[in-house]
N, C-alpha and C positions, 0 to 999 in steps of 0.2 A: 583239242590239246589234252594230253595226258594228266591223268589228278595226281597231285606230289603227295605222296605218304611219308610221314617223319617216323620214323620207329628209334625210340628212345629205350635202346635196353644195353642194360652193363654185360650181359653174354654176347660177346661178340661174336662165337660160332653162333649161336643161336638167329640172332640178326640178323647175319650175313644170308643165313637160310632161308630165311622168313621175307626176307628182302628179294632174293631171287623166285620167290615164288612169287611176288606180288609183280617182278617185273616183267614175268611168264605172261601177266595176263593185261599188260600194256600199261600198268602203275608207272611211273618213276618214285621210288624207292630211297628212301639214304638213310643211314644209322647213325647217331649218335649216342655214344655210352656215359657223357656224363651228364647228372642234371642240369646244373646251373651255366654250360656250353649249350644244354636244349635249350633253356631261358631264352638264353640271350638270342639263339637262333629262328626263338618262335616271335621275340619283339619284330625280328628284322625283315622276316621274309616267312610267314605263317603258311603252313601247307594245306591240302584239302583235308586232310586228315591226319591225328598226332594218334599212335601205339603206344604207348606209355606204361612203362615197367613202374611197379609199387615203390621197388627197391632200387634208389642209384646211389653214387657216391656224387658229393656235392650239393645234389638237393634232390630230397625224395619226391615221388609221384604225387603222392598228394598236396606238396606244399608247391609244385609246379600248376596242380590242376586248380588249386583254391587261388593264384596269382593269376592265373588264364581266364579263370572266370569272371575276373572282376572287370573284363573290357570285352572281351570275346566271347562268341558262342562256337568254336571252332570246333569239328567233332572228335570226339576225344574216344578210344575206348583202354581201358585199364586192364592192365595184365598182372595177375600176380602168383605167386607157388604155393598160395596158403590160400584154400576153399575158404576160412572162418574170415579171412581177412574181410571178402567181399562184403557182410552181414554190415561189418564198420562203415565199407564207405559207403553204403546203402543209408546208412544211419547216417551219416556225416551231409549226404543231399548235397554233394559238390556241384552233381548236375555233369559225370559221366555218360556217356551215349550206351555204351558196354560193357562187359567186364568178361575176362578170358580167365581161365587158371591154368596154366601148367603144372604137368607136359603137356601139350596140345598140339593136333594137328595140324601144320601151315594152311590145307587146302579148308581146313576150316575158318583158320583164323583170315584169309582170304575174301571167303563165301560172308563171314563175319563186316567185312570192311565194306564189301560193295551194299549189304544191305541198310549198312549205318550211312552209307553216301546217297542213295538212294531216298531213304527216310531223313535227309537234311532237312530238306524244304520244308515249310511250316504246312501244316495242314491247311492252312486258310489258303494259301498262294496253290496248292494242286485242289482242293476242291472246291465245287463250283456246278455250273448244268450236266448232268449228264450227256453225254455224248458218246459218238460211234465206239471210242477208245474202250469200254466197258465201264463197267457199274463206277460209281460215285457217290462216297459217303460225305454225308454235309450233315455238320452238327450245331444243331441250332440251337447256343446255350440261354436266350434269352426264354423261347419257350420252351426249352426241357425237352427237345425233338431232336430223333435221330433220325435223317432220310439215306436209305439206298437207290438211286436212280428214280430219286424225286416220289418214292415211296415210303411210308411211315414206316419206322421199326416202332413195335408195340413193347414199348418199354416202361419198367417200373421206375420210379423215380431214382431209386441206389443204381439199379442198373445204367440208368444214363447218367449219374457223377460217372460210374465207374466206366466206362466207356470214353466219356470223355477223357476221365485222368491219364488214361495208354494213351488215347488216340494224338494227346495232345504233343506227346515227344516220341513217337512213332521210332521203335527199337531199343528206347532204353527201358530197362530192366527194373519194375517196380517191386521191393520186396511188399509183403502182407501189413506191415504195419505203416507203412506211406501211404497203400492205397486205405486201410484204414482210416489212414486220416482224412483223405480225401471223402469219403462217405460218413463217419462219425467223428464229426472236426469236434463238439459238444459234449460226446458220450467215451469216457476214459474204460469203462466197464464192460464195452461190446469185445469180446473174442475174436483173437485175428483169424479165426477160423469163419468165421462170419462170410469173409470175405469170399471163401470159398464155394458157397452155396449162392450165393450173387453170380459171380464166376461162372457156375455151370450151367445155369440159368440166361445168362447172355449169351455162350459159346453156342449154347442150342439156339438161340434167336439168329444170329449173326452165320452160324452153319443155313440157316435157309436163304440167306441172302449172298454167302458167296461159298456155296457148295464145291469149288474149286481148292479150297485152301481154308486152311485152320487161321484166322488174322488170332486169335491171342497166344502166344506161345508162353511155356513152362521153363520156366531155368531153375533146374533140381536142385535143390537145395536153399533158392535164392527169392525166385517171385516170379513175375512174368512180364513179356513183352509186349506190347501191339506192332506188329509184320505183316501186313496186307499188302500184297503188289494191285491189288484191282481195286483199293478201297479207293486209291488216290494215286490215281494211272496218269502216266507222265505223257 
């Protein structure tokens, strides 16, 4: 069966475009431009996945997305025309999947959806023994271990919070001071730049275990993602 995509934005040429590109690649698609007509359409009948513009009339993106989360985990990714805007709801922790800024490309914002539907699953429910399918990461929080196909990654303590912290929402977008906290929950005085030298320190561990593909990815301006197709192979 086809995944239903809701795209909640008040440009209706925009929509409409955005919508036909998703239905190119076997989505069903629908657009709604106002907030509070999205509301009530996500109570009734919730899609695989909600597009959601910053800015509607009726009710804005975020007071839709902060109402969504109080029941659902539905995957959500936020769109908006203001770069600075993102910093906010990075800070605000509504527990967005994405965030897009236009103008932006549809076949990105496409490539964008499959891999936020892709990375739904919780990590615990795709990993597991390794098997034929390829490598398999299993994170094992009780003793601080991180295995790739039932091998140890030789990790430092921060590095495995901060491994965990991606791996745990797999595509959503952590800015520098979340993952901060995530690793100095105690210490107000450590530098979000800190975080960066952890960072390249992991990317080089995790580069030998899946040499196919970068799993942390960079969102300029914003923080980074965990994106693995081999970490936690369907």
């Amino acid at each position: 069966m086809s995944q239903r995509i809701l795209i909640v934005e008040d440009e209706t040429d925009l929509a409409q475009i955005l919508a036909e590109y998703l239905q190119r690649d076997g989505f069903v698609a629908t657009t709604i431009a106002d907030g509070l007509v999205a509301m009530a359409a996500l109570r009734q009948a919730p899609p695989d996945l909600l597009l959601l513009d910053l800015m509607l009339p009726g009710m804005d993106g975020i007071s839709i997305l902060r109402e969504l989360r109080r029941t659902s985990e539905l995957p959500v990714i936020m769109v908006t025309a203001r770069s600075e805007e993102i910093d906010r709801l990075l800070g605000l922790e509504l527990g967005a999947d994405d965030y897009i800024c236009k103008p932006y490309s549809p076949r990105e914002v496409v490539a964008r959806v499959k891999t936020v539907l892709r990375r739904a699953q919780p990590p615990a429910a795709a990993a597991g023994s390794p098997g034929a399918s390829g490598s398999t990461l299993d994170i094992d929080a009780e003793a601080m271990q991180a295995r790739v196909a039932g091998k140890n990654l030789e990790l430092t303590p921060k590095e495995f919070k901060l491994l965990q912290a991606l791996a745990a929402r797999p595509g959503r977008v952590f800015s520098r001071a979340q993952l901060l906290d995530a690793l100095y929950a105690d210490n107000l005085e450590v530098s979000e730049r800190a975080i960066d030298s952890h960072l390249k320190n992991l990317r080089k561990k995790l580069a030998l275990a899946f040499p196919d593909e970068e799993p942390i990815r960079s969102v300029y301006g914003v923080g980074f993602a965990f994106e693995c197709s081999e970490c936690f192979p369907s």
